[in-house]
N, C-alpha and C positions, 0 to 999 in steps of 0.2 A: 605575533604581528606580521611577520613575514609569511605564514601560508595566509592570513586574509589578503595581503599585497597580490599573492601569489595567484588567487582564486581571480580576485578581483581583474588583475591583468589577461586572465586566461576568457573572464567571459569579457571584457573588450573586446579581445580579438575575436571572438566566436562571434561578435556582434560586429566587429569588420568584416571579416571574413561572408556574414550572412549578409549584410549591406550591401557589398560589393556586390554576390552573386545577385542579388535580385538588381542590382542597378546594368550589371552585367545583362541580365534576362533582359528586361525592360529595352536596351540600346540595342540587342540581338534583336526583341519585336520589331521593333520601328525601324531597324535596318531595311528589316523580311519586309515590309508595308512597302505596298508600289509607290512611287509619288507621282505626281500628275506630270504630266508631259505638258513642255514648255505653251503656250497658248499660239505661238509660228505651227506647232507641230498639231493640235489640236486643229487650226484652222485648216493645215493641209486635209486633215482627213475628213472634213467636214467637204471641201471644195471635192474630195474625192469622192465621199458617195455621193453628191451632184450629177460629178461626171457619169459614174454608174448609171445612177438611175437614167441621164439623158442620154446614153448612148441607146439604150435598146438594145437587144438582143445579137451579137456580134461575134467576131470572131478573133481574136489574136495571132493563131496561129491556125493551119491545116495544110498538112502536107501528108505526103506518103512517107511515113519513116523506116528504114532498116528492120524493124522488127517489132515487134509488142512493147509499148512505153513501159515503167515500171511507177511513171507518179508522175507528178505536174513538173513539168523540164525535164523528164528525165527519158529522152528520146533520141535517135539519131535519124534526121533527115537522109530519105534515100536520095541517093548521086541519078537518078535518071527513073523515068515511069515508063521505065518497057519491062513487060513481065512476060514469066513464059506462060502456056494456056494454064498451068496446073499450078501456077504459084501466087499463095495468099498475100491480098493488098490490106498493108497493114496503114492505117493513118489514124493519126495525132491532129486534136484540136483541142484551143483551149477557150471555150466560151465566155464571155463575158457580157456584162449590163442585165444579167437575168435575175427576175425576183425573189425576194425571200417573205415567208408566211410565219410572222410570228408566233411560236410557242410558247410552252408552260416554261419551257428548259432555255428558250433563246430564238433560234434562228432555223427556218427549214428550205429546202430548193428542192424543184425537179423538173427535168429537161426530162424530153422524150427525144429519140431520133426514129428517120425514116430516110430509106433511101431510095433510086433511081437507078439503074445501070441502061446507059443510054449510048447509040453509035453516033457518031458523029454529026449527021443526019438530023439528030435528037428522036430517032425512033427507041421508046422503050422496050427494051428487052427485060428487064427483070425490074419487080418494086417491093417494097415492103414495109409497112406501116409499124409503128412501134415497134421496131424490133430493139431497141435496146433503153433500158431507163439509167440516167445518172442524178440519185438524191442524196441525199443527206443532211443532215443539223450537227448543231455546235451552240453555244453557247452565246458567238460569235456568229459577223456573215463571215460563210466560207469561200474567199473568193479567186483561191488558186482550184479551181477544176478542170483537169483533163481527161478529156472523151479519149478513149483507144480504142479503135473498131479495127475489125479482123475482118476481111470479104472472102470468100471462096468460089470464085466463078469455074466450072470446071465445061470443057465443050466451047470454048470462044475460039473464033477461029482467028487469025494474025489478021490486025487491022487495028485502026483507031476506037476509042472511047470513052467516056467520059462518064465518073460515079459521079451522081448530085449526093449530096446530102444532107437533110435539114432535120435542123434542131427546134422543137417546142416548149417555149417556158409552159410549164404546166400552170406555175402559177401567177404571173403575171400575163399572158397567152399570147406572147408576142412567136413568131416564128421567123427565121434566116438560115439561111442556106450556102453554103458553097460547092462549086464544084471544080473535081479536081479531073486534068484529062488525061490519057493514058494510053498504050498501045499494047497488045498482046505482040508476041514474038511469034514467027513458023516455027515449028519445032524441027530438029534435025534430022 
């Protein structure tokens, strides 16, 4: 009588013990399950791509920074735009209000840039049409993008100047522009 007690109590437990795990599994899924963001939080982002879409093709940020960005914020604004004739002007933008073309996967973008290198005057000295693309997809819109462009003027002689630079949604086809002014240094 005591081993059938005995069997008996062994598969109870095996049947708590397996209960528990799947109730265990079960409360682990639904933990891992996103849940939906409060509907304050839902309408912000709703008012947000409004804003996107109405701003148009714009700019956040563009300056000349310290050195080669390494990703979106992750830059050091330079202290002054005087450069010597032989040193690269490095600048940071961060575009915003530009399109996205839906895909099979999500979400795609592409800017084109072109620039101007211009004297004060606004006489051109140097231009160049697409010279750089920034695209991508996600899943997602992608809407931290930063432009880092490197310029290499060599032969400028000490004086004022002024890079334009403009950016083109490729897919929305809007275009804007900023420019940023600058001086070359005499050299020693």
């Amino acid at each position: 009588m005591m081993l059938v007690g005995s069997r008996a109590l062994r598969r109870m437990l095996s049947a708590v013990v397996i209960t528990t795990g799947v109730s265990a599994g079960l409360m682990s899924a639904q933990a891992q399950s996103p849940a939906s963001p409060p509907a304050a939080f839902q309408n912000a982002l709703a008012a947000y791509d409004q804003a996107w879409s109405d701003a148009g093709l714009s700019f956040m940020v563009a300056v000349f920074s310290a050195g080669p960005s390494s990703g979106f914020g992750h830059y050091t604004p330079r202290g002054d735009a005087v450069f010597s004739d032989d040193e690269a002007l490095n600048v940071y933008a961060e575009p915003v209000g530009y399109g996205f073309r839906e895909t099979d996967g999500g979400f795609a973008y592409e800017l084109t840039a072109d620039y101007r290198l211009l004297t004060k005057s606004g006489q051109v000295l140097a231009e160049q049409e697409n010279f750089a693309t920034f695209s991508g997809s996600g899943r997602s819109r992608q809407r931290e993008l930063s432009a880092a462009l490197t310029f290499q003027f060599s032969g400028l002689p000490a004086g004022d100047y002024q890079l334009e630079t403009s950016f083109t949604d490729e897919v929305g086809g809007a275009t804007s522009a900023f420019t940023l002014p600058f001086s070359v240094s005499a050299s020693n």
